[in-house]
C-alpha positions in Angstrom: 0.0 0.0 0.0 3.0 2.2 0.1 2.3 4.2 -3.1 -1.4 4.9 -1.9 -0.2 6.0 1.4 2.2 8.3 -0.5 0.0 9.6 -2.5 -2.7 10.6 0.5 -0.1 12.3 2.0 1.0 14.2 -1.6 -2.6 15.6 -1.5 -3.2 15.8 2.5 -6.5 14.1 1.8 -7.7 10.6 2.6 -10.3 10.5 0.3 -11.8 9.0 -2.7 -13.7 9.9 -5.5 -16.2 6.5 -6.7 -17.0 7.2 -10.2 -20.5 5.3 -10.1 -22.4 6.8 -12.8 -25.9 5.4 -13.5 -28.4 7.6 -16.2 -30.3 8.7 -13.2 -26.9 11.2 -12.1 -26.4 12.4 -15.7 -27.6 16.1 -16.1 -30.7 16.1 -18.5 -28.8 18.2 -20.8 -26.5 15.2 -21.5 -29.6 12.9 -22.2 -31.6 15.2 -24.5 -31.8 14.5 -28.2 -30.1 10.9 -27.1 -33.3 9.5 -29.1 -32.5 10.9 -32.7 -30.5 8.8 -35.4 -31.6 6.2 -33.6 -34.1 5.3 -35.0 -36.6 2.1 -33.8 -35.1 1.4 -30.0 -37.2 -2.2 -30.2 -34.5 -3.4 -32.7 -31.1 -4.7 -32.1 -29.7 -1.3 -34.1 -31.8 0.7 -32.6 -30.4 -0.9 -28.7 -26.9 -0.5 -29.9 -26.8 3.3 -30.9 -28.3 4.2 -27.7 -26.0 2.0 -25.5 -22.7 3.4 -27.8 -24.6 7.4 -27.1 -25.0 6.1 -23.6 -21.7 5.5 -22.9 -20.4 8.0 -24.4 -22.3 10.2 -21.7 -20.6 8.1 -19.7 -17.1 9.1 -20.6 -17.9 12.9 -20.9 -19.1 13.1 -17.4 -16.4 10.6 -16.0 -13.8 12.9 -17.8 -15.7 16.3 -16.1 -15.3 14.5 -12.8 -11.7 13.4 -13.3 -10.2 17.1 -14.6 -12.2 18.8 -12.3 -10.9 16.5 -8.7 -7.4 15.1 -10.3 -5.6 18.2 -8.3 -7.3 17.8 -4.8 -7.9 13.6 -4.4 -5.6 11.1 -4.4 -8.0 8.7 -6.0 -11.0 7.7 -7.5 -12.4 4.2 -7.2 -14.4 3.2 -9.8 -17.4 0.6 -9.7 -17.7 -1.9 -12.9 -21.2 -3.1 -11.9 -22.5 0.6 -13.1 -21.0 -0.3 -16.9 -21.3 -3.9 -17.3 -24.9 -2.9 -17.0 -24.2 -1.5 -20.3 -23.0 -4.6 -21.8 -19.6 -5.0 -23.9 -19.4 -1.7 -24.9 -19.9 -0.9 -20.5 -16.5 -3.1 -20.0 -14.8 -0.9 -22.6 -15.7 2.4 -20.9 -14.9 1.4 -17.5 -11.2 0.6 -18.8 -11.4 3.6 -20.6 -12.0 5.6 -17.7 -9.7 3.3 -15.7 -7.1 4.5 -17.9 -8.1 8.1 -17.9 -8.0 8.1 -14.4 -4.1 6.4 -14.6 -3.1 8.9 -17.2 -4.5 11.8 -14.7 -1.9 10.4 -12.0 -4.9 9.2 -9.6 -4.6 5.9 -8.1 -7.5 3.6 -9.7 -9.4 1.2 -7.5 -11.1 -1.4 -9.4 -14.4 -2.0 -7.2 -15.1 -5.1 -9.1 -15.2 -7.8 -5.7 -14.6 -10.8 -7.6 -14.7 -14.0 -6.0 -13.7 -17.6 -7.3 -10.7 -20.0 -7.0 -8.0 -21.9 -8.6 -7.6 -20.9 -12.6 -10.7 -19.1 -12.6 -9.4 -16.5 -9.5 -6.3 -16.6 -11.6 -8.2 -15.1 -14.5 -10.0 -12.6 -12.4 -6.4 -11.5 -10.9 -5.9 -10.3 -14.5 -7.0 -7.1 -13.3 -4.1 -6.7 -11.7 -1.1 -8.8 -13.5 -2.7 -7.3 -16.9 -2.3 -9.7 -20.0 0.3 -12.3 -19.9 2.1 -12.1 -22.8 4.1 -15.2 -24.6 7.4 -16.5 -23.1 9.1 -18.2 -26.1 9.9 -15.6 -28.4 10.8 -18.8 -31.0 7.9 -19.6 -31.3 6.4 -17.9 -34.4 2.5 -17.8 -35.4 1.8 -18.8 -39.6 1.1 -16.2 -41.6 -2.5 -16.1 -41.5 -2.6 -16.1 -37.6 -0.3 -12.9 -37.5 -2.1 -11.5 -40.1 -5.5 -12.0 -38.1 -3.5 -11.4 -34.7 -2.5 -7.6 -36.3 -5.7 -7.0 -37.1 -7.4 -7.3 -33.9 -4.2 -6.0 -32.2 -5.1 -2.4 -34.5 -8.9 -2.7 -33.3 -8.1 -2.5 -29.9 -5.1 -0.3 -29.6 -7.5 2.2 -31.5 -10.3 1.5 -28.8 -7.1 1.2 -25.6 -4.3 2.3 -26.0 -1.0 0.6 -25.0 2.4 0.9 -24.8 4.7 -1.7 -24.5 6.2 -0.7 -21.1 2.1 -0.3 -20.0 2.0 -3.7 -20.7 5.3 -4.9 -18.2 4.1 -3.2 -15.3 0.6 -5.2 -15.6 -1.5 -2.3 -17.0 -3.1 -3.0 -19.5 -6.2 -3.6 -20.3 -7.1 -2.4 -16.8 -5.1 0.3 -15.4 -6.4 -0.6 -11.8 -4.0 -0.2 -8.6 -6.0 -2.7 -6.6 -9.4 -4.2 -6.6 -11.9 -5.4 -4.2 -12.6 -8.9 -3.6 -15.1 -11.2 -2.0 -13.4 -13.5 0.9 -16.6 -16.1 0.7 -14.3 -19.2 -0.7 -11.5 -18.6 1.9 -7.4 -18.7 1.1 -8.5 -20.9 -2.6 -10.3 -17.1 -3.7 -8.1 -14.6 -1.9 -4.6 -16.3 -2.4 -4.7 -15.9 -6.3 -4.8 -12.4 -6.3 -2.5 -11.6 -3.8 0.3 -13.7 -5.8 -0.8 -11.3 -8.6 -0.4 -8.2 -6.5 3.2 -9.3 -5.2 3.9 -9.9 -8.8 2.5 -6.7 -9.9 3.6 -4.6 -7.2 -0.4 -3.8 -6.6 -2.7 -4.0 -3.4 -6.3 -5.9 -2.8 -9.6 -4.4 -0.5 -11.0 -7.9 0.9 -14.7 -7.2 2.0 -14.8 -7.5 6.1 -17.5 -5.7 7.2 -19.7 -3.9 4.7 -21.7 -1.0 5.2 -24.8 -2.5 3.4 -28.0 -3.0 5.9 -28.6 -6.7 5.7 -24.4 -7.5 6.2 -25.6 -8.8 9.9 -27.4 -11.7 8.7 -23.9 -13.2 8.2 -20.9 -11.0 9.1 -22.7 -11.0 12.6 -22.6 -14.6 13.1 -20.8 -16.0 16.0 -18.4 -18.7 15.0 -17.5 -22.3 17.7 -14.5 -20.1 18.9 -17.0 -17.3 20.5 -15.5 -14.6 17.5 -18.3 -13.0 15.1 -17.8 -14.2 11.4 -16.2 -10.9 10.2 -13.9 -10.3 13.0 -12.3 -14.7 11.8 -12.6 -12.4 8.4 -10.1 -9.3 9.9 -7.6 -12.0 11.2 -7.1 -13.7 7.7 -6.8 -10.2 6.0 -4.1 -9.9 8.9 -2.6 -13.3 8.1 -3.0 -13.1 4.3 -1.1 -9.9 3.9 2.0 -10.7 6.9 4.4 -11.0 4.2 4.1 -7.9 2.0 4.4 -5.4 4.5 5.7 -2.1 2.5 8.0 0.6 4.0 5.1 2.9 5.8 4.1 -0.1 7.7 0.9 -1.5 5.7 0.5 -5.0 3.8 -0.5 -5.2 0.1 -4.0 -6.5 1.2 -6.5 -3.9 2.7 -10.1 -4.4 4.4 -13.2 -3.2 3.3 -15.3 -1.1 6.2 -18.1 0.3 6.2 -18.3 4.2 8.0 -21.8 2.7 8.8 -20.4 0.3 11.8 -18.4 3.3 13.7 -17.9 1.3 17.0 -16.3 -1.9 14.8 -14.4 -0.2 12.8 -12.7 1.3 15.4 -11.9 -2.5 17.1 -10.9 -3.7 13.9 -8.4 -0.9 13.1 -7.0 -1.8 17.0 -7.1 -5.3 15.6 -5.9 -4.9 12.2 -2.9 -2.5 12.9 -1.3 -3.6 9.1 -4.1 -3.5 7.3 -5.2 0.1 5.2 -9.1 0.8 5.1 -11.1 1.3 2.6 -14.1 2.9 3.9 -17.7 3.0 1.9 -20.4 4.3 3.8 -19.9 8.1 3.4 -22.0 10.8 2.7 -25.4 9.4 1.0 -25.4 5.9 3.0 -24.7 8.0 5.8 -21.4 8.1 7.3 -20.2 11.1 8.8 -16.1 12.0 9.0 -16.5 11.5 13.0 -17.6 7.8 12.1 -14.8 7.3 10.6 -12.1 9.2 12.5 -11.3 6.4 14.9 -11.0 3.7 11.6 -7.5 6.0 10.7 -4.0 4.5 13.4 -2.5 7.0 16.0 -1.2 8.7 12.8 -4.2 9.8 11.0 -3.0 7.3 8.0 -4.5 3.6 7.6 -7.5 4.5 5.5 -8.9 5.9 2.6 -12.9 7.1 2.4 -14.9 7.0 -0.1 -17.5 8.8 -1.5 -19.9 8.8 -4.9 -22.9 10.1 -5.0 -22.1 12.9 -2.5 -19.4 14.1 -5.0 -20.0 13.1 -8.5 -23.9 13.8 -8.0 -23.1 17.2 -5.8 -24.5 19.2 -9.2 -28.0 18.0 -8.1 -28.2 20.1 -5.4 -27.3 23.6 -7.9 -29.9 25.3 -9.4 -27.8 26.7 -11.8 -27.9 22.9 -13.4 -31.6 23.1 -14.0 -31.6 25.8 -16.7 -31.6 25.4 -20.4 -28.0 24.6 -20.7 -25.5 23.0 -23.0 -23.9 19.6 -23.0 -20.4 21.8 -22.3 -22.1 24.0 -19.7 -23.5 21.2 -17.9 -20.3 18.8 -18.0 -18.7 22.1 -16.7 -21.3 22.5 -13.6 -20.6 18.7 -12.9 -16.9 19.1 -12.3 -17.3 22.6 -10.5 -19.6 21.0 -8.2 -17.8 17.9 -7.6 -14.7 19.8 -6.7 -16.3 21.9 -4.5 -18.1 18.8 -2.6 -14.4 16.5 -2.7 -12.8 20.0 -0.8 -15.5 20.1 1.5 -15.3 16.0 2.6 -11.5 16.8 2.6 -11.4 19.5 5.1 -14.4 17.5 6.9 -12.0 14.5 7.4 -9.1 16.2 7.7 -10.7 18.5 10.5 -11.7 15.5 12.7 -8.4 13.8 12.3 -6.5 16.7 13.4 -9.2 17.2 16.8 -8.3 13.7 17.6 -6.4 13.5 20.9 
């Protein structure tokens, strides 16, 4: 976690930015006038124009977001669920905006909480490890299969991007710094991606004790040795990250924790002294900075908040976005008001963790 750590401290701010968009937080500006060119939406055409204009929406008001914060947040942590919804042209713009996010210097969470083991974990892991190229440089392809292989290779570098030393550090296709996984399958789900990490010099989140209503009905549970279910969870994290801990005194593999559970997540940063936070919760599900103040070590470092719908849907609450407005006027609105609500959760969280005693 040492180049997350580093960078909170670069910006004095332990937040980050979720880029979560769904169509119900895009301005109406961005939506109007979608419908033409497209023609008949109950045909297959009709579906894919408006899910290519869609995402395209997508990217514009990512982009607002990420030019507008990429000065004042360390990060931005960005939730596939929101653009596989889209389909296969939804995967493509989250790595786009995965990569736009890299290319802005923020460190990119990949909130995808995967959860499988053996080869297929190992697949999943690609998100961090990035493509695994061939080995054996002898062996050549036939003629036909390069020809075919350069092909596709100029499709997607016109769609991605990549350059060849993108492609050694574990990159591409993702651009992701860590993800966040689902510990449900024990070592067989977790163990595949830390091996990636280590290889890739990259950091995991494993869900411990989510901020989500209904996460009692089993991280409550009381185990045969008298400990609740997620606190067994907290000691693996522990356990699974012992041997990669980096120079300001974290492992590779962090803990998901909700700011909704104020009271555990100040036990389970006592228990978890190693371990970074990553903190949902915030803002529209509730969490306050002084929930969270006592998740951060003696320090003020050990965890990083997030927030997205406070920030990236803060130009709901302007009245200036309800006018007749262009797409660039309302794009514009989105990032001013998104910077202005990322400054006030910084000096929020920085304000309490400065008050501690």
């Amino acid at each position: 976690m040492d180049k997350l750590v580093e960078a909170i401290r670069n910006f004095d701010n332990p937040s980050v930015v979720g880029l979560d968009p769904t169509v119900s937080l895009l301005p109406p500006q961005l939506l109007e006038g979608m419908e033409e060119g497209i023609g008949d939406f109950d045909t297959m055409k009709g579906q894919e124009l408006w899910v290519a204009a869609l995402n395209q929406r997508f990217m514009d008001f990512n982009a607002s977001i990420i030019d507008a914060v990429k000065d004042i947040v360390p990060a931005v942590k960005v939730q596939i669920a929101m653009y596989e919804a889209l389909g296969p042209a939804g995967v493509l713009t989250f790595a786009q905006t995965c990569r736009m996010a890299h290319d802005a210097g923020l460190h990119v969470i990949g909130d995808i909480k995967r959860g499988d083991i053996g080869s297929t974990a190992a697949a999943y892991a690609s998100h961090l490890s990035g493509i695994a190229c061939p080995k054996d440089e002898t062996a050549q392809p036939s003629r036909e299969a390069a020809s075919a292989d350069a092909n596709a290779a100029a499709t997607d570098a016109a769609v991605v991007h990549a350059s060849h030393s993108d492609r050694e550090i574990g990159s591409f296709p993702w651009f992701e710094d860590s993800v966040t996984v689902n510990p449900y399958l024990g070592s067989d789900g977790i163990v595949p991606f830390v091996d990636a990490a280590d290889e890739a010099d990259k950091d995991i989140f494993v869900l411990v004790r989510t901020s989500n209503p209904s996460s009692d009905e089993f991280q409550e549970l009381m185990t045969e040795n008298g400990e609740r279910l997620y606190e067994h969870v907290a000691d693996r994290v522990e356990q699974w990250g012992a041997e990669s801990l980096g120079t300001h005194g974290f492992s590779r593999v962090g803990a998901v924790v909700g700011a909704t559970h104020p009271q555990v997540g100040a036990a389970l940063r006592a228990r978890m002294p190693h371990t970074m936070f990553l903190i949902p919760g915030y803002g529209a599900q509730g969490g306050t900075a002084s929930d969270v103040a006592a998740m951060f070590d003696i320090h003020g470092e050990g965890a990083i908040v997030n927030s997205s719908r406070g920030i990236i849907g803060a130009w709901r609450k302007d009245p200036a976005c309800k006018g007749p407005l262009s797409i660039e006027d309302s794009l514009h609105l989105v990032g001013m008001n998104a910077r202005r609500a990322a400054l006030d959760m910084r000096a929020k969280l920085n304000t309490v963790l400065n008050e501690r005693p």
